[in-house]
C-alpha positions as CSV (number, residue, x, y, z in Angstrom):
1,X,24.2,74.0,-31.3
2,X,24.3,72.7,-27.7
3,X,25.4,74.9,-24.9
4,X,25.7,73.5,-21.2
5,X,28.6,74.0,-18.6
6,X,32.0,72.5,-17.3
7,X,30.6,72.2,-14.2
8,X,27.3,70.2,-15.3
9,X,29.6,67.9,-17.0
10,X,31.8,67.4,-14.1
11,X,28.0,66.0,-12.5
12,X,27.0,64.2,-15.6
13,X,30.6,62.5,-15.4
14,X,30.0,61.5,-12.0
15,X,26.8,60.4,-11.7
16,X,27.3,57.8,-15.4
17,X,30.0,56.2,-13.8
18,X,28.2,55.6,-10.2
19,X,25.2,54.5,-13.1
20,X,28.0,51.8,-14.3
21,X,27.6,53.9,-17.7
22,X,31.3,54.3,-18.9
23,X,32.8,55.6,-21.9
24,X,33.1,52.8,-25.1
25,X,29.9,51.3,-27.0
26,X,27.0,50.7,-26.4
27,X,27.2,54.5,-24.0
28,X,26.8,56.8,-25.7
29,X,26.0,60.9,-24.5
30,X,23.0,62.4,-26.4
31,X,21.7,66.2,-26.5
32,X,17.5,66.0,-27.2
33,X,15.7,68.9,-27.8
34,X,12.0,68.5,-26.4
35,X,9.7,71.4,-25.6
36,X,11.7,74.2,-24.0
37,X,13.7,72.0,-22.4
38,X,17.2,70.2,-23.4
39,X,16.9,66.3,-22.2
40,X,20.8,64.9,-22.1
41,X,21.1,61.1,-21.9
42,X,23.6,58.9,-21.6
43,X,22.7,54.9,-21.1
44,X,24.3,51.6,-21.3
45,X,23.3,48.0,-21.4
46,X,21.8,47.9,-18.2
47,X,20.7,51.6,-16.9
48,X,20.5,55.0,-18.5
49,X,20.2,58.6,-16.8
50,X,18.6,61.7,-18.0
51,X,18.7,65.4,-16.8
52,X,16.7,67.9,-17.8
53,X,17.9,71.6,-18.6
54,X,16.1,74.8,-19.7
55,X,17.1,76.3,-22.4
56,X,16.5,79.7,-24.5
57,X,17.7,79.4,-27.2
58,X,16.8,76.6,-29.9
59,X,19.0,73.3,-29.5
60,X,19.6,70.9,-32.1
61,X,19.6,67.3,-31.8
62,X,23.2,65.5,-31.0
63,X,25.0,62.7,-30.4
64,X,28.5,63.0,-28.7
65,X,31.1,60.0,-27.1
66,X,30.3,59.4,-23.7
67,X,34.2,59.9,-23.3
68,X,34.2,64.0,-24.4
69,X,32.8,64.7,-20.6
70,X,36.5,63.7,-19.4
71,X,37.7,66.3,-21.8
72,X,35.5,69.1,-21.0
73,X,34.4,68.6,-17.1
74,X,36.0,71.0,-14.6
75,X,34.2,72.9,-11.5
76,X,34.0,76.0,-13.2
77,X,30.4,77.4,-15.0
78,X,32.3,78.3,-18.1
79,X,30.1,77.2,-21.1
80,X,31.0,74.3,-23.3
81,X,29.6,74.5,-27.2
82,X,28.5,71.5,-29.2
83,X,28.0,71.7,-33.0
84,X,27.6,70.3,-36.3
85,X,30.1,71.5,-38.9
86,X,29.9,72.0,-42.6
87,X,31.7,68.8,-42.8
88,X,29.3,66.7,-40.9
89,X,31.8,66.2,-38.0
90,X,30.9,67.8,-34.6
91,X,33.2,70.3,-32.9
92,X,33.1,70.9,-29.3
93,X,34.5,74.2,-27.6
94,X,35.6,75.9,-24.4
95,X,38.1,77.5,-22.3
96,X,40.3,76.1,-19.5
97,X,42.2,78.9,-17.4
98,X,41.5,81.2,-20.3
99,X,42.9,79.4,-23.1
100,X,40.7,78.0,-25.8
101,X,40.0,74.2,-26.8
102,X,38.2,72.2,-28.8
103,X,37.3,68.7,-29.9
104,X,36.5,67.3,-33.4
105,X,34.4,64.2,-33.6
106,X,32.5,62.1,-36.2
107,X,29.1,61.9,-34.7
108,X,28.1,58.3,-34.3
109,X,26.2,56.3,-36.5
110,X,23.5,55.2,-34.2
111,X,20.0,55.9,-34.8
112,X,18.7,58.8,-32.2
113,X,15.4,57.4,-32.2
114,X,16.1,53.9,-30.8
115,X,18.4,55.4,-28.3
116,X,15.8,58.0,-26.6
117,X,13.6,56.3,-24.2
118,X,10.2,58.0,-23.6
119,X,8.5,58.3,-20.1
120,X,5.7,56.1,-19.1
121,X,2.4,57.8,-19.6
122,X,1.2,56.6,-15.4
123,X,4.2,57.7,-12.6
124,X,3.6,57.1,-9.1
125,X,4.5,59.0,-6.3
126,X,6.6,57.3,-3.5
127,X,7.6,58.4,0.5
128,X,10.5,60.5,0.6
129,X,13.3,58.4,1.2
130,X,13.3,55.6,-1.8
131,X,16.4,56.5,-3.0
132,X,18.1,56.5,0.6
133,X,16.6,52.7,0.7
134,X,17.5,51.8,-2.5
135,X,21.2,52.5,-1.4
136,X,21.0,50.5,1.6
137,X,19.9,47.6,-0.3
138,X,22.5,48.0,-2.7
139,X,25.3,48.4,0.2
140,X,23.6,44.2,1.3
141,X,23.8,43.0,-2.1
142,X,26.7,40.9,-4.2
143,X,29.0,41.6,-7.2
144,X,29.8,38.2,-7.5
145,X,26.9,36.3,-9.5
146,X,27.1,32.8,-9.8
147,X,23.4,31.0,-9.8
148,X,21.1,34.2,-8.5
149,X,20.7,37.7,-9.6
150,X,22.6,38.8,-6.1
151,X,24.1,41.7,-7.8
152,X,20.0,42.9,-8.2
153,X,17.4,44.3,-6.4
154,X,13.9,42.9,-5.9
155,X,11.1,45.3,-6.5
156,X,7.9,43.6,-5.2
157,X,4.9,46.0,-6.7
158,X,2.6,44.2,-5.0
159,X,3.1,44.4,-1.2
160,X,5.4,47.9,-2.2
161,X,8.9,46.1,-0.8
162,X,12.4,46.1,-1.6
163,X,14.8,43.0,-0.9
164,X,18.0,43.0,-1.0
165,X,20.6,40.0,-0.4
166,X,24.1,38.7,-0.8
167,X,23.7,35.2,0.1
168,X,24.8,35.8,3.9
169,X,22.8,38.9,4.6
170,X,19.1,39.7,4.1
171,X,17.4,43.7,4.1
172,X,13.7,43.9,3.5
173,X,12.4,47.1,3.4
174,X,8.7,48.1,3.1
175,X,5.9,51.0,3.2
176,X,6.2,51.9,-0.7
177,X,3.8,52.3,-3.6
178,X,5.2,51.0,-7.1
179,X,2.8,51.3,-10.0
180,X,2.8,47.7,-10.7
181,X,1.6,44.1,-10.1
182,X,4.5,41.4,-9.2
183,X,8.4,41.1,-8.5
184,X,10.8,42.4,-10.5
185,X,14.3,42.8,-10.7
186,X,16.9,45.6,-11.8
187,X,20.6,46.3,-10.8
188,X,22.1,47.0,-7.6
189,X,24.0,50.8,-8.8
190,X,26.2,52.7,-6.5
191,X,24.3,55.9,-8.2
192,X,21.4,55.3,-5.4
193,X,24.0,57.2,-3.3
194,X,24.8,60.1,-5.4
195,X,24.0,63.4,-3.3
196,X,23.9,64.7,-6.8
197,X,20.4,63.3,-6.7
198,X,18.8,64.4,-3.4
199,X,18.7,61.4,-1.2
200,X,15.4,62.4,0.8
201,X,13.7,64.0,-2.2
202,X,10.1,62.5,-3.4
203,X,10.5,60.3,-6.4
204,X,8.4,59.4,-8.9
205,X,8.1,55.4,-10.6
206,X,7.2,54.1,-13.5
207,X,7.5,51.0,-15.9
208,X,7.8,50.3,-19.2
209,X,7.9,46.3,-20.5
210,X,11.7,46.5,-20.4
211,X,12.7,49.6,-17.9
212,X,11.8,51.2,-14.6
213,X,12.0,55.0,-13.9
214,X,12.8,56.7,-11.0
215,X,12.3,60.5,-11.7
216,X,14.0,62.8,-9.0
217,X,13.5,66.5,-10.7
218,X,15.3,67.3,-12.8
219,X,17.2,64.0,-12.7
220,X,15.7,60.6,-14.2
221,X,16.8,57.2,-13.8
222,X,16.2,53.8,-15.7
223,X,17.3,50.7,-14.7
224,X,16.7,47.7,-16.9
225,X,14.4,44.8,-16.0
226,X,16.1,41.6,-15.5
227,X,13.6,39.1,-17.2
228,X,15.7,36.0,-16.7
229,X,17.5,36.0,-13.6
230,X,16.4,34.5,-10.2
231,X,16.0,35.5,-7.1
232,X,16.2,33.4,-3.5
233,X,13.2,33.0,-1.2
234,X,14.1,34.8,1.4
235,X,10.6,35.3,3.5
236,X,10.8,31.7,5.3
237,X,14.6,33.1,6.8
238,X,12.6,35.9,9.3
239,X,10.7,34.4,12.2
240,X,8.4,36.6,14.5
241,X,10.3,38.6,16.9
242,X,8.3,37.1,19.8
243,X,9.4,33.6,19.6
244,X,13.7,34.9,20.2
245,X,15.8,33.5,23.2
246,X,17.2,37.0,23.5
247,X,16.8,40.5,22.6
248,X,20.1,43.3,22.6
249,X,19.0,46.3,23.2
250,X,21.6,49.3,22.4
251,X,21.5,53.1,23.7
252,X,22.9,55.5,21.1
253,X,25.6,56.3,22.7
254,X,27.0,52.6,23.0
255,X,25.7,52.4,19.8
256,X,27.9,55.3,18.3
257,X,30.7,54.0,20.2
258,X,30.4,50.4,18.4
259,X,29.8,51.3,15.3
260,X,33.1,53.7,15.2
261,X,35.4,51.0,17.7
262,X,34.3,47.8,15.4
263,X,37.1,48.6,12.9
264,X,40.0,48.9,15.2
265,X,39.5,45.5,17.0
266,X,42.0,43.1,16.6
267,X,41.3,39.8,14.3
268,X,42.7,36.3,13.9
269,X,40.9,35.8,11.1
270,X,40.7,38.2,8.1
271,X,38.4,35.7,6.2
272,X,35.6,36.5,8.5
273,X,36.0,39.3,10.7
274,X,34.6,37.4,13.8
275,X,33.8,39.2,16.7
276,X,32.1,37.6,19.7
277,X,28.7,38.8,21.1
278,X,28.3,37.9,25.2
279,X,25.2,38.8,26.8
280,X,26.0,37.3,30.6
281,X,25.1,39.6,33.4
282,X,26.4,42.5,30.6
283,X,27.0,43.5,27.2
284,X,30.7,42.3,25.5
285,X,31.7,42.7,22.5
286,X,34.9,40.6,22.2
287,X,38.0,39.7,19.4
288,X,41.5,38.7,19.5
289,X,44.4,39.4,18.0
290,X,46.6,36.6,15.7
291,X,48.8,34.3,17.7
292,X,47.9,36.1,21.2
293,X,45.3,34.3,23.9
294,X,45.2,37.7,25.1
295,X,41.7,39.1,23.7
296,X,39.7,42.8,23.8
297,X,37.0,43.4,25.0
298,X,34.4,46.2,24.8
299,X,32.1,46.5,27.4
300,X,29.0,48.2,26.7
301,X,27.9,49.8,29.8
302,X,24.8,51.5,28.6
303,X,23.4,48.7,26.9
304,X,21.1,46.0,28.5
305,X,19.2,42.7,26.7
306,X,16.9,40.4,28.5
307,X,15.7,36.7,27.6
308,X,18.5,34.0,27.9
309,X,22.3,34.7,28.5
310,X,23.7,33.6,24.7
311,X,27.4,33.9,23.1
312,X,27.4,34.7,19.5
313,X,30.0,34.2,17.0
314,X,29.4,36.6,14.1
315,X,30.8,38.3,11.4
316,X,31.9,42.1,12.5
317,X,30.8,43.2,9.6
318,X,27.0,42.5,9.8
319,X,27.4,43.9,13.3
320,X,28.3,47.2,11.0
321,X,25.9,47.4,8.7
322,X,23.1,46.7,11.1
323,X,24.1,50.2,13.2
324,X,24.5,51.5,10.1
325,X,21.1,51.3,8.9
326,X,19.9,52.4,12.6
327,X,18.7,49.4,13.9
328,X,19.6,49.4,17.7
329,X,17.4,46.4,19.0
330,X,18.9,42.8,18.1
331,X,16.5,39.7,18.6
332,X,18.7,36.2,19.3
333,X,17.0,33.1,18.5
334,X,20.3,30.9,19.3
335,X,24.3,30.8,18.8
336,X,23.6,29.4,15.2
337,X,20.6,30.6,14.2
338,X,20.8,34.0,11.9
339,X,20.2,37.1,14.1
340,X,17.6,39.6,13.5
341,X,16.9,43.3,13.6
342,X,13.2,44.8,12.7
343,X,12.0,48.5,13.3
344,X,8.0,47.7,11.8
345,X,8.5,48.8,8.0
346,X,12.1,46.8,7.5
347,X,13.6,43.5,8.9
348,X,17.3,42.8,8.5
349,X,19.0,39.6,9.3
350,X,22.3,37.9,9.1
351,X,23.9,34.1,8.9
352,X,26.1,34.0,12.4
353,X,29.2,31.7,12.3
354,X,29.9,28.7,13.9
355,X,29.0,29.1,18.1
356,X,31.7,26.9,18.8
357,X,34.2,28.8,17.6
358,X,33.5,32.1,19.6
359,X,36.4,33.8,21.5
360,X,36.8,32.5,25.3
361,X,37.7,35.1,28.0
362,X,40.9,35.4,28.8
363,X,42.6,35.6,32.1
364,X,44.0,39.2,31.6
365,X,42.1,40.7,28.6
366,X,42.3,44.9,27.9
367,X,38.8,45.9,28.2
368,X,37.2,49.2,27.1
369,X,34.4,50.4,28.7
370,X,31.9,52.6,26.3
371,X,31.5,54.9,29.4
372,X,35.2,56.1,28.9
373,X,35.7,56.1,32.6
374,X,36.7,52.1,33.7
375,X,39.0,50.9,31.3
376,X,40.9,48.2,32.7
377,X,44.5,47.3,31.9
378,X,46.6,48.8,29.9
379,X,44.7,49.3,26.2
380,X,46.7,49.1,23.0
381,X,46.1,52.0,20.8
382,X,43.5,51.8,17.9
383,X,44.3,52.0,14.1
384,X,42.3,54.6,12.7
385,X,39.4,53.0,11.1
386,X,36.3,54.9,9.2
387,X,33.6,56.1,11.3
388,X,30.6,54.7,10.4
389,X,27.0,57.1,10.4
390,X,24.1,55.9,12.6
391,X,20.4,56.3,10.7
392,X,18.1,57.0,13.5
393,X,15.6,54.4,14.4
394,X,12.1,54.5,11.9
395,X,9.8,52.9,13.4
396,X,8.8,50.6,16.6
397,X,8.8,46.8,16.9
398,X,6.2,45.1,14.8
399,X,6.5,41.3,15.0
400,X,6.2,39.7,11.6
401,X,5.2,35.9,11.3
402,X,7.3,33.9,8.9
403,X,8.9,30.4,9.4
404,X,11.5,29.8,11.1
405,X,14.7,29.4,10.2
406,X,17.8,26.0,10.5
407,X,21.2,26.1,11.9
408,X,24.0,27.5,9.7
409,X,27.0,25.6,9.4
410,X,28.4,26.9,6.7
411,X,27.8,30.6,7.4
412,X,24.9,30.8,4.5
413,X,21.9,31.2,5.1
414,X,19.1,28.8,4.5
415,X,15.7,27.7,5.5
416,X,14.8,26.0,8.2
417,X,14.4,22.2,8.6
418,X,12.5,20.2,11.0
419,X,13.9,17.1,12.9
420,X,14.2,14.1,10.7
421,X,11.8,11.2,10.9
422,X,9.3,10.5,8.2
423,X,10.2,10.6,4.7
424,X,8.9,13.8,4.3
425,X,11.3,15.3,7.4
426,X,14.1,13.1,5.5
427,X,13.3,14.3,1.7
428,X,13.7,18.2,3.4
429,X,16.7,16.9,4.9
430,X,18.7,15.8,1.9
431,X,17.4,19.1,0.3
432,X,19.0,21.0,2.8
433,X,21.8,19.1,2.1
434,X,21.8,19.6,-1.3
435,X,21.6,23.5,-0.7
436,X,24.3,23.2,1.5
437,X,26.5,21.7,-1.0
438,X,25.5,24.3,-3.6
439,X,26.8,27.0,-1.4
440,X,30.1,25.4,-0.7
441,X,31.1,24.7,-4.3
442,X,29.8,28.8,-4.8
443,X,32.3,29.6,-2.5
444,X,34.9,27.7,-4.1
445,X,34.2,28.9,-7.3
446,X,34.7,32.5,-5.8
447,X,38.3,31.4,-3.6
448,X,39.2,30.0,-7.4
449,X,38.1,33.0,-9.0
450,X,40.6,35.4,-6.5
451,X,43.2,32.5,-6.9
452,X,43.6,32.9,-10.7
453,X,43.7,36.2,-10.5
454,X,46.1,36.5,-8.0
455,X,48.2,34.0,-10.5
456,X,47.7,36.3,-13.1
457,X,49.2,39.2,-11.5
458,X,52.6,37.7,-10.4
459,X,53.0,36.3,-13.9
460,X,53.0,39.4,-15.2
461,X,54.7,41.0,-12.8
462,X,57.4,38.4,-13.0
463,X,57.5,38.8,-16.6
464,X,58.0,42.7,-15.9
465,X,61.1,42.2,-13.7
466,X,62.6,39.7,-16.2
467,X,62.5,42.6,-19.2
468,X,63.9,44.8,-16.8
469,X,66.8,42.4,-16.0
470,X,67.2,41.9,-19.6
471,X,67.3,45.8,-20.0
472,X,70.1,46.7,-17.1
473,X,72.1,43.4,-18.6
């Protein structure tokens, strides 16, 4: 017999589907017995968690469908009973509001032993905080996969790093110790996030030839080991931070105040979320709403940036994700050259759109100043938009030298190419090229991807209102 609670179940529940473990074969939810402890697993194709519980009385050995934790989860600490019958089958039993219930199953077929994975005999000890940068990568990486492993993360044992990218974004975050030689890649999981897990709690890391574990007491993850996907070279994208036109610097305040207005600016273009960058005597952050030549700006009073005055044309949403991993210093190297933030131990960059199509001033724009006290004209009222939560600052500057990086036309980010000229400049040039197009029939494939789907759903929802027509005729 197995004993454990509603309210463990509710966790286990949560934390499986965060793991991308969901009910249906291969997962599969299985109650080991080992030592004085009760090890419960569920895994899927691609991760697996475990969590160890204490137990006092002697447990037996089962295996339940992943999809009985729907059944029995609730918030309460009432217990919930696994057991074998006489028949074979495997009855599960508790209360909800006082009333009994129970569950009759055939216990699966699968072998136990092949679905139990053991713990690497050497674990390694990591900084607090690798499952709090494990989640920020995940937050820069991709869903959509078309020629690299975007929906992964790179593990480099080596140099003790973790890269993250989704083609327009790059996050390299260093300072760790993994128990291993080489890159290596596993999936990008939403479960990095769980508070369920402890986000600043030390963690332990191993490998096996096919898994890696991350063992947060009493909690342990395993994330399988992509052997065949690739990766982009992303190291020649970063260029030292002493060799930038321009450097934003942001007080926490303004910061705060950007990070929570970004969302409520107008847009003219949903596609890409621009918002214009102008460092020119001040800091302005500006963006315009559709079909009016009247823009907002935002005028960040406690901000300052020296080097060269630049207008930048970017994505909003890089703007975002760069407060929100608590970078506050931005180095410029250009209006088309991808911008860059770096606290010593990480480095974040991000592809900037086209320069030439940043928003102008307007004559008579409504302008917010972060200061709250010399807001000009009369300001439209925000939508309510989600606040987003500032990580402090790590560490201070440390400039890293790496190549530099080209122009990005296409809003991707690639590396850089020198002037053409011999045919070694030319033979990089038609590479480029080459890349370029790469990325624009990607992005095809993705706008044809959402375009058949869309196609799919009025079908059927044409099809619906016909049978409905049929049924009031």
């Amino acid at each position: 017999m197995v004993t454990i609670t509603r309210a463990l179940a509710r966790t286990l529940r949560a934390v499986c589907r965060r793991a991308g473990i969901k009910p249906g074969s291969p997962s599969k939810l299985l109650f080991q017995p080992v030592g004085d402890e009760l090890v419960i697993q569920a895994r899927s194709a691609t991760a697996a968690i475990q969590y160890r519980l204490p137990v006092i009385d002697q447990a037996e050995r089962t295996l339940s469908p992943l999809e009985c934790l729907d059944a029995i989860e609730g918030r309460t600490s009432d217990p919930v009973t696994f057991q074998r019958r006489q028949d074979g089958r495997i009855s599960v039993e508790w209360t909800d509001r006082g009333i009994p219930q129970m569950l009759v199953y055939d216990e699966p077929a699968e072998p136990m032993d092949e679905l139990f994975l053991e713990t690497p005999a050497d674990l390694a000890t990591t900084p607090f905080g690798l499952l709090r940068s494990l989640h920020n990568a995940t937050t820069c990486a991709d869903r959509d996969v078309v020629r690299y492993a975007l929906d992964h993360l790179q593990l480099r044992g080596s140099v003790g790093q973790i890269v993250a990218t989704d083609g327009r974004q790059v996050l390299r975050q260093g300072g760790f110790s993994f128990p291993w030689t080489g890159d290596l890649l596993v999936p990008a999981l939403g479960v990095f996030g769980c508070k369920e897990l402890g986000q600043d709690e030390p963690v332990s890391v191993g490998k096996t030839d096919d898994w890696v574990l991350l063992r947060i007491e009493p909690w342990t993850l395993w994330l399988k080991i992509n052997k065949e996907g690739r990766f982009p070279k992303v190291d020649d994208l970063f260029r030292p931070t002493s060799s930038a036109s321009s450097r934003l610097t942001l007080s926490q305040p303004d910061a705060i105040f950007l990070a929570n207005s970004l969302p409520s600016l107008p847009c003219d273009d949903p596609l890409h979320d621009p918002v214009t960058v102008e460092l020119n005597g001040g800091v302005v952050i500006r963006a315009r709403p559709e079909g009016s030549p009247r823009c907002t700006e935002l005028v960040l009073s406690g901000s300052s940036y020296i080097g060269d005055a630049v207008t930048i044309n970017t994505n909003r949403k890089f703007v975002a994700q760069a407060l929100k991993l608590g970078f506050t210093d931005v180095f410029f190297f250009g209006p088309d050259s991808p911008a860059q933030c770096n606290d010593g131990q990480r480095q974040y960059l991000w592809a900037l759109l086209d320069g030439k199509d940043a928003i102008k001033p307007s004559e008579d724009p409504v302008r917010i100043e972060s200061s709250g006290q010399n807001a000009t004209n009369q300001t439209v009222p925000f939508k309510r938009g989600r606040k987003l939560k500032i990580m402090p600052s790590q560490n201070p500057e440390q400039t890293v030298e790496q190549p530099a990086a080209e122009k990005q036309k296409r809003r991707r980010l690639q590396p850089a190419n020198p002037s053409a000229g011999s045919p070694i400049d030319q033979a990089v040039a038609l590479r480029t090229a080459l890349r370029n197009a790469a990325t624009q029939a990607n992005d095809l494939i993705r706008s044809l991807k959402r375009q058949k789907r869309q196609t799919k759903l009025v079908a059927s929802t044409l099809a619906s209102l016909k049978e409905l027509q049929k049924v009031a005729g």
